[in-house]
N, C-alpha and C positions, 0 to 999 in steps of 0.2 A: 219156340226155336230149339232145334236138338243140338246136341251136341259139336256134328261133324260140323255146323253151322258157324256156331260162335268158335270153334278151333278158327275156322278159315279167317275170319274176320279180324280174327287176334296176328295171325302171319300177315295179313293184307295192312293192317294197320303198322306194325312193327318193319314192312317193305318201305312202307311209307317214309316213317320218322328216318330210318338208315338213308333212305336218299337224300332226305333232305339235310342232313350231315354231312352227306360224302359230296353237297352241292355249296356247302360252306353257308348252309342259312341257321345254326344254330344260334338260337340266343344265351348271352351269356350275361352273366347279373353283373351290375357298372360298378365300379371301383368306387371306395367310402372312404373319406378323411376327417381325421375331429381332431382338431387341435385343444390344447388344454382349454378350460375355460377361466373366465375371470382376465384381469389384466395382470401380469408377471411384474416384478420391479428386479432389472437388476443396475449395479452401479455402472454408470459412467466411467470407461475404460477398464470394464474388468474384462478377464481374458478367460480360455477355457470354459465357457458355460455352456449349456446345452437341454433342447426344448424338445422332448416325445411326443410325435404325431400318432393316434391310433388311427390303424388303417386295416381295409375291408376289401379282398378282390377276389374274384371265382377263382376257384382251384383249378381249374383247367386253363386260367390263361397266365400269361407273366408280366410283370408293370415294370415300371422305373420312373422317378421323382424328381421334379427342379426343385428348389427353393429360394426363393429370391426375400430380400430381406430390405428394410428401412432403418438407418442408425446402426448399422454392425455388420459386421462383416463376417460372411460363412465361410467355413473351411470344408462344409463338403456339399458343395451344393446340387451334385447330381448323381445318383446311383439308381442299381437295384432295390425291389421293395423285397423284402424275405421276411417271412413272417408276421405279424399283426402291430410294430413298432418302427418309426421311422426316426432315428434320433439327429436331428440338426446340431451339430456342435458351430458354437459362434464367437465373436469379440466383440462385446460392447463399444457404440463409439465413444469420443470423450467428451459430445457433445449431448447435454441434459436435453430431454422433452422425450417426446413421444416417437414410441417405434414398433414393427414388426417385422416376420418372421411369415411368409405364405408360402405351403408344399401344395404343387400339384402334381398329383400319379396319374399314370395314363397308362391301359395297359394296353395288350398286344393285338388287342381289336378294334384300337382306336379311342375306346370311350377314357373317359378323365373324370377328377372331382381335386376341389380345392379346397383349403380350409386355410384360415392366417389367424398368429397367436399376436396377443397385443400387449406390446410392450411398454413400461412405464421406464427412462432410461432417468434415472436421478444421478448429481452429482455431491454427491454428502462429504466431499471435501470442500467445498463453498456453503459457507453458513452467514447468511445475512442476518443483521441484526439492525432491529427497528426498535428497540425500546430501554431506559437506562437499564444497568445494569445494577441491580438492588441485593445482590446476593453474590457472598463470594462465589469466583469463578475462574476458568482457565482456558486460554485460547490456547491451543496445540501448533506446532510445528508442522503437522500433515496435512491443514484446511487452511483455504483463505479465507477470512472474514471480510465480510461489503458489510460497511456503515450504511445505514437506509436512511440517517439523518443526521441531528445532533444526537450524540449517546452519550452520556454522564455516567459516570462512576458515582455513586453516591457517595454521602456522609457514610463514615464507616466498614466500608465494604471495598473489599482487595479484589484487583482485577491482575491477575498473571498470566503472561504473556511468552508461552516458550520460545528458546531460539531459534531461526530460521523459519516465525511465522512471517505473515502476509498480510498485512489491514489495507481494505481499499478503497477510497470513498466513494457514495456515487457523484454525481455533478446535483451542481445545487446552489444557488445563489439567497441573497435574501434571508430570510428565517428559516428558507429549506435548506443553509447551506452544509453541508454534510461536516461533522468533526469530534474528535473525541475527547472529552474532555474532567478529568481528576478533578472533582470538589472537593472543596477543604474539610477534611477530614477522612475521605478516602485516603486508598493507596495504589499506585500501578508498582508492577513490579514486572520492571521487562528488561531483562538480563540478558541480551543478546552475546554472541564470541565471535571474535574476529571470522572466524571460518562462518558462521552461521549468524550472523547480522539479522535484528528485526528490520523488516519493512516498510515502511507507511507510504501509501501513494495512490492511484487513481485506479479506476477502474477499466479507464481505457487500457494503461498500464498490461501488457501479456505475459509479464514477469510472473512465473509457476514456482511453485515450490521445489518440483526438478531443476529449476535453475540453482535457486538458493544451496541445493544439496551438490550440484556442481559445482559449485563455482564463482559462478556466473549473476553478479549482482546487477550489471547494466540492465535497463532496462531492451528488449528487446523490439520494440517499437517506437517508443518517446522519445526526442532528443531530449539534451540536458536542460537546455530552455523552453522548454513549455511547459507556464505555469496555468492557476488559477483552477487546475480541475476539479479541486476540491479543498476541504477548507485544510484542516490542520489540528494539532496535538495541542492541546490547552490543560496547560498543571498548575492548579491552585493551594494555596496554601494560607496557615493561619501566622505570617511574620511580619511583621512591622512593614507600614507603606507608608510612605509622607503624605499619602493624600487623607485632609480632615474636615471636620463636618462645620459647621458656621459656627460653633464655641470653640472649634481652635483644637476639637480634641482628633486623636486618631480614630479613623474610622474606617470600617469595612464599605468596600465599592463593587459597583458591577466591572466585571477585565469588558476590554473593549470588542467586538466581535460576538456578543452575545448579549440578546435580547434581555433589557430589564424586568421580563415577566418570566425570565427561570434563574431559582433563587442558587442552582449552582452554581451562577456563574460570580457569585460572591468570592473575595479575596481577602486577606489582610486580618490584623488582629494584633497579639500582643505576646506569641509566641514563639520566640528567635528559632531556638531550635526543634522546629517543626517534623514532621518527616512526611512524605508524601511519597513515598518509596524509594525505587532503585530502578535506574534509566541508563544501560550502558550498549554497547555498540545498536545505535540505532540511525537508520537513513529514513528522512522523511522528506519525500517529493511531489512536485509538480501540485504544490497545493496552496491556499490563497486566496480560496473564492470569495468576491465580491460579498459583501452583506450590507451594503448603502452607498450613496456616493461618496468616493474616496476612501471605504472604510474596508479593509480586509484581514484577512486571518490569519498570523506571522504562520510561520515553521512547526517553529517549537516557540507556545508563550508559557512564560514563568511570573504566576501573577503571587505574590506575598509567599514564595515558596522558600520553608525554612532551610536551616543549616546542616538539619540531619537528614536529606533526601540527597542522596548520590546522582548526579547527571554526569559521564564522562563517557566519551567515545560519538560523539554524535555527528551527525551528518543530515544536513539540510539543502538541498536541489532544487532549483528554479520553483521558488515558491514566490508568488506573486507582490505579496508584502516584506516583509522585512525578515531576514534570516531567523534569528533568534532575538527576543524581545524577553528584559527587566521590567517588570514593575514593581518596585522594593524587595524585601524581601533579604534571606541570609545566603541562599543557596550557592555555594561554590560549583563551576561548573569547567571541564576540561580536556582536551583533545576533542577539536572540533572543526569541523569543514564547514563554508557556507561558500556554494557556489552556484553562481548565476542567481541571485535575488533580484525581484521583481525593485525592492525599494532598497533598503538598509540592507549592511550588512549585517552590524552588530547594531542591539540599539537598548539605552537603556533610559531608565524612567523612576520618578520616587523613591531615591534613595537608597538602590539595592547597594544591601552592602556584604557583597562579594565576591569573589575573584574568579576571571577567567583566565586559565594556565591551556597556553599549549594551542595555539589556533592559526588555519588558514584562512582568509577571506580572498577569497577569487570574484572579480568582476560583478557588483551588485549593479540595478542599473539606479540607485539612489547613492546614497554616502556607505563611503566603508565602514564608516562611526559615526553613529547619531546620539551623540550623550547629552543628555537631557537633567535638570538639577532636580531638587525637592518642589513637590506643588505644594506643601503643608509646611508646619513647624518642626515635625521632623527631620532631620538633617544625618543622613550616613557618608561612608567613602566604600567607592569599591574600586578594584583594582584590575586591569588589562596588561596580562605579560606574557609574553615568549610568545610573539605571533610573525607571523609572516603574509604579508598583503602583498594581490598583485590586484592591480588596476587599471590596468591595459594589455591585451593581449592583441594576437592581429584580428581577430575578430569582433571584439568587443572590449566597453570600455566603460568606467563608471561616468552615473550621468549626474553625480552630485560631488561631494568634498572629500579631500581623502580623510579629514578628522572635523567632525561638524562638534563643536562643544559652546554649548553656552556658560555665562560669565558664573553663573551660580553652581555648573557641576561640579562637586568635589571627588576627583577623578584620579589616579596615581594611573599613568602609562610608562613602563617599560620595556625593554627588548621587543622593540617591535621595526620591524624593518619595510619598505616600500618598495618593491624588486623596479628594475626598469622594464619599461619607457614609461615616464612619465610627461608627456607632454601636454603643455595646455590644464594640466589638470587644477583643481583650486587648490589650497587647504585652509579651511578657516577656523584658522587659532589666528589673534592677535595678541597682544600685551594684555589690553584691559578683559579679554574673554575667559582667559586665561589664571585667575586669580586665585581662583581652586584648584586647578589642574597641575599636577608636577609631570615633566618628563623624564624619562631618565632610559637614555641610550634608545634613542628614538631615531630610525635613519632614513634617508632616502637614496637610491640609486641614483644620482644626479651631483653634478659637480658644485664646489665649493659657492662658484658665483650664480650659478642658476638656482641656487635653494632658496635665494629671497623671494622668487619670483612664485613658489610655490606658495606664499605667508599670502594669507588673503591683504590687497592691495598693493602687493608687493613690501609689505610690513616686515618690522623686524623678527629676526628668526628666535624664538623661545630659547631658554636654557635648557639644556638635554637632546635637544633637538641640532642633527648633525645630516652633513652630507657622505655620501659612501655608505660604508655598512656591508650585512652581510644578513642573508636569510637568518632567522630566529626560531623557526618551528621547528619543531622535531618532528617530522613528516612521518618516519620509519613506524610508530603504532599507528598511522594512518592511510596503512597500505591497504585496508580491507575495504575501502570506500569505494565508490563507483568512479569520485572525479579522481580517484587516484588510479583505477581501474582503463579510465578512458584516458589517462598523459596528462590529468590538468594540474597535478603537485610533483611533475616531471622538473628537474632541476633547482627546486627549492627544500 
């Protein structure tokens, strides 16, 4: 072939490719997307983050990018592609599990390509905890803690609780039934402040730590009467219980609510002033679960807990059992709420011998007081003073006695007063039950001749025991509470 030849052939083929250009049949190479690889973790509700897509299109044409996303939300979800990075900026939602992030380009001759990065969205302010806790440790104010079952604080071992944390339990009946419980020997040390109150309460419960930092203690979905979600706060300790072993001597028992095959759940001993920490503004709700027929899990139980552990500021919420529960022991305990109880309000047992100062009891659906004497041959006195009870309200009303005391309690009640209406209600103190028990400025809102009618059998009315009266708590440190949040220590 000569030259002039292969020239021609070169022009004839280059006629060619130009037409088929200027006829718009050029191919042009398809746009490329590669998202990172591996799966990404970012937290649960963070904000500003943002994921680089590498990307691939002929220089001759132009693209632009959707992104659509799973679990978070994009702030630029459609633009221009300009050079070989596509950066998705995003907000994480505040919901844990699984997410992503898919770019698709497409450019200006139609063709497209996809790629999606895959998200791991965790919430590391919720820290569940399934197992005792055997080593000191410190629950923070910024997480909420779920109980995954019974959790124990061991012998020896300090559990600290900053203010305006969250503990939650899950649901759980029977031996699964979820609760935290101080052995004798440990220590909790949960020091809450008025402004920033610890929490105990369910899981149902949507009460966030942004609440606690506002404000805002109610819960925001639970009424105040729904108990039983979960069980409750059990503090043990090594102080004298009246309950003894078949020689008559004092001995250590299992606290009620927990199973005889976990050895925490031992009580009692021979050391008055014990200490098992420090327990002050704290609200414990909607808890109480079931663990057998007829058997459930007070609020706050105080099983042989000594005289150097501080409890003051407390608050108990439609707990299924009984508000706050003695079982011996030294512990003085004061400024306290119990309202809406499933059974008791106050209730005590084996001889605790010490003093509550400073307390509201709103509407239990068992007795406002279930005081109970020695089951052994130990024999203490503890003391109820400066309280104020309501017992009927228009919505509800106790379903047992306004003072249940048997003949053997050795009891001192003072400054305690019974707001009105009381109507229909019992009280059962008589003469002979009463033998142990002193009153003194003990009152009921009800007139001179309707007070007999309260004395169980319509009996004579105790010494100290009067009609009239006046509120006795000092409400005013107990404005940080929920029931005081929600109008229920309105006018007392």
């Amino acid at each position: 072939m000569n030259i002039r030849l292969l020239a021609t052939l070169f022009v004839a083929f280059g006629l060619f490719f130009s037409a088929c250009k200027d006829e718009g049949t050029t191919i042009f190479d398809a746009p490329s997307v590669t998202a990172p690889s591996g799966v990404i973790s970012v937290e649960a509700g963070a904000t500003g983050l943002s994921i680089d897509f590498s990307v691939s299109i002929d220089p001759d044409v132009t693209a632009t990018y959707q992104a659509a996303g799973s679990g978070v939300t994009i702030s630029n979800s459609s633009g221009s592609v300009s050079g070989s990075t596509i950066t998705i900026n995003f907000d994480a939602g505040n919901a844990a599990g699984a997410g992503s992030i898919t770019v698709t380009v497409t450019d200006s001759e139609g063709k497209s390509d996809a790629a999606t990065a895959v998200l791991d969205i965790s919430d590391e302010s919720i820290v569940r905890v399934t197992s005792n806790i055997t080593a000191d440790a410190t629950w923070s104010a910024d997480k909420v803690y779920i109980l995954g079952g019974r959790i124990s604080v061991v012998d020896g071992v300090t559990l600290t609780i900053e203010p305006g944390a969250i503990i939650k339990g899950e649901a759980g009946t029977g031996p699964n039934a979820t609760a935290l419980l101080i052995a004798r020997g440990a220590k909790l040390m949960a020091e809450g402040t008025a402004a920033a109150p610890i929490i105990f309460t369910s899981v149902a419960d949507e009460l966030t730590s942004d609440d606690i930092k506002n404000g805002n203690f109610a819960s925001p979905n639970l009424d105040p009467d729904i108990s039983g979600l979960w069980g409750g706060l059990i503090v043990l300790g090594k102080a004298k219980i009246s309950a003894s072993n078949d020689d008559g001597e004092l001995s250590e028992v299992q606290i009620e609510g927990i199973p005889t095959s976990d050895p925490n759940g031992l009580y009692g001993g021979n050391e008055d002033g014990d200490n098992s920490g420090v327990l002050k503004y704290i609200s414990i709700r909607h808890g109480g679960s079931n663990i057998g027929e007829g058997n459930e899990i007070n609020g706050l139980t105080l099983g042989g807990v000594g005289s150097g552990t501080v409890i003051e500021n407390i608050e108990v919420v439609a707990n299924q059992d009984d508000g706050i529960e003695w079982f011996g022991g030294t512990v003085n305990v004061k400024n306290v709420v119990v309202w809406n109880a499933g059974d008791d309000g106050i209730d005590t047992d084996q001889s605790w011998a010490g003093t509550l100062d400073n307390f509201v009891v709103v509407t239990p659906s068992g007795s406002c007081f279930e005081l109970d004497g020695p089951e052994g041959t130990y024999v203490a006195r503890h003391t109820i003073q400066n309280g104020t009870v309501v017992a009927v309200t228009s919505s509800r009303k106790i379903g047992g006695s306004l003072i249940d005391v048997d003949s053997s309690t050795p009891v001192d009640m003072k400054n305690i007063h019974f707001v009105a209406p009381l109507e229909g209600e019992g009280l059962t103190v008589t003469e002979d039950e009463v033998a142990n028990t002193t009153f003194e400025n003990v009152t009921f809102a009800v007139s001179a001749a309707v007070l007999p009618s309260l004395m169980e059998q319509g009996g004579a009315v105790p010494a100290g025991i009067s009609a009239g009266g006046s509120p006795q708590a000092n409400v005013s440190v107990l404005s940080w509470t929920w029931a005081a949040q929600a109008g229920g220590l309105d006018g007392l």
